[in-house]
Kinemage of the C-alpha trace (Angstrom):
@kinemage 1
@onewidth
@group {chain A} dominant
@subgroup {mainchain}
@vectorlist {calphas} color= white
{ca unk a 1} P 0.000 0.000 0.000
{ca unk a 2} L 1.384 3.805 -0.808
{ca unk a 3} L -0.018 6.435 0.498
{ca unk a 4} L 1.013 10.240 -0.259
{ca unk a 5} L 1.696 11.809 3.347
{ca unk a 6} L 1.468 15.606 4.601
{ca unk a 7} L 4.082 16.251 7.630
{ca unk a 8} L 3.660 19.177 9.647
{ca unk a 9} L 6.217 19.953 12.698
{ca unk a 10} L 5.523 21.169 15.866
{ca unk a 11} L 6.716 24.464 16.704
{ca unk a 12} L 6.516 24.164 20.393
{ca unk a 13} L 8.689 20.595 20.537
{ca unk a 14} L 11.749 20.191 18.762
{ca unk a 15} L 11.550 16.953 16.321
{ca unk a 16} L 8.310 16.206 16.651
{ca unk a 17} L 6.388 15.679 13.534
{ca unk a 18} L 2.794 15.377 12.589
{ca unk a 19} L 2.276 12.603 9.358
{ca unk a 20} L -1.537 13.015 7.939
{ca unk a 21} L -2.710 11.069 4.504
{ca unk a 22} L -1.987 13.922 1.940
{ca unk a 23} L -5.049 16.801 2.193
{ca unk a 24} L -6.381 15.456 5.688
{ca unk a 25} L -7.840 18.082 7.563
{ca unk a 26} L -6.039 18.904 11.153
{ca unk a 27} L -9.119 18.904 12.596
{ca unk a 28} L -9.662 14.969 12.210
{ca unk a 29} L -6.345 14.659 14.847
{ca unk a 30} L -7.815 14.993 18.540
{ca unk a 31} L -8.168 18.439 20.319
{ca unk a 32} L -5.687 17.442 22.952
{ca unk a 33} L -2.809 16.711 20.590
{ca unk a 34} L -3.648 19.538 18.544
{ca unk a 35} L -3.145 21.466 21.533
{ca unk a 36} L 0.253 19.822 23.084
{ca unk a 37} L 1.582 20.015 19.290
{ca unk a 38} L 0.963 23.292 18.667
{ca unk a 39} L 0.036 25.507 15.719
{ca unk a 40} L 1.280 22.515 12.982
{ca unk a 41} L 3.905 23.952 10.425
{ca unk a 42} L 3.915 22.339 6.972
{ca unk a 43} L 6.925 20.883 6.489
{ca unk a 44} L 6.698 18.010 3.682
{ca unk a 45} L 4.702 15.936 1.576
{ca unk a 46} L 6.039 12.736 0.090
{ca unk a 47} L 4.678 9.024 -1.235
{ca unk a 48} L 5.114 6.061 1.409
{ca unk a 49} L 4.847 3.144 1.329
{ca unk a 50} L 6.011 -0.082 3.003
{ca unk a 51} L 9.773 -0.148 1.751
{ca unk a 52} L 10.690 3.892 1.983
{ca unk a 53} L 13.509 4.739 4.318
{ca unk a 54} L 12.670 6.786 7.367
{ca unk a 55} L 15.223 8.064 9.255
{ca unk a 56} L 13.235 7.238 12.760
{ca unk a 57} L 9.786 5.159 12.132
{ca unk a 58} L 9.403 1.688 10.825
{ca unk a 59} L 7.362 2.837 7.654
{ca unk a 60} L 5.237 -0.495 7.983
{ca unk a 61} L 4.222 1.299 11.758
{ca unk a 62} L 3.765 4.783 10.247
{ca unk a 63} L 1.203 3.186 7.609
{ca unk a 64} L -0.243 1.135 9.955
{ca unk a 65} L -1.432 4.461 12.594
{ca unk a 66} L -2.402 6.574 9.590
{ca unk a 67} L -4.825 3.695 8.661
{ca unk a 68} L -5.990 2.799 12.446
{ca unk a 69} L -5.957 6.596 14.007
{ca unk a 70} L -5.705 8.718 10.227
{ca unk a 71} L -2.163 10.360 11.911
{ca unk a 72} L 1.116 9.471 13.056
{ca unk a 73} L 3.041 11.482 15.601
{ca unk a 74} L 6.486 11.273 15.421
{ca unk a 75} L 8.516 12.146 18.819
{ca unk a 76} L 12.337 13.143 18.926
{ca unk a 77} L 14.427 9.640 19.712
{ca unk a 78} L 15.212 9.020 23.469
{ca unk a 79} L 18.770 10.029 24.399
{ca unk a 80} L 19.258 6.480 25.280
{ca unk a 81} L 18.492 5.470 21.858
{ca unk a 82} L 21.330 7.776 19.974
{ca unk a 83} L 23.694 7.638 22.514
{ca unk a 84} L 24.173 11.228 23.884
């Protein structure tokens, strides 16, 4: 399955992006997140599907939300996980 993707990034949290099936409204994410995410910035809009390279989501898990919740949130990678 491909599916063309919207990101938007949050200005209040450094690395934290928004993915939304291309020309999804914002509204359809929930009020809360909308809120803790912040005014969403378009940042990029791109095809994926199943064997794209992401630099920090398993693309078969980013798919997978978008179907199930119609958004993935990306958060920055635990220091633990990079090794800083």
């Amino acid at each position: 399955m491909a599916l063309e993707v919207d990101v938007f990034k949050s200005p209040r949290r450094d690395n934290t992006y928004l993915m939304l099936p291309a020309d999804a409204s914002l509204d359809s994410v929930p009020e809360q997140l909308q809120t803790q995410f912040g005014e969403a910035k378009p940042f990029l809009r791109f095809k994926l599907d199943q064997d794209r390279h992401l630099a920090q989501a398993d693309p078969q898990a980013v798919l997978a939300a978008i179907q199930s919740q119609g958004f993935y949130l990306q958060l920055p990678p635990n220091k633990d996980e990079t090794g800083d």
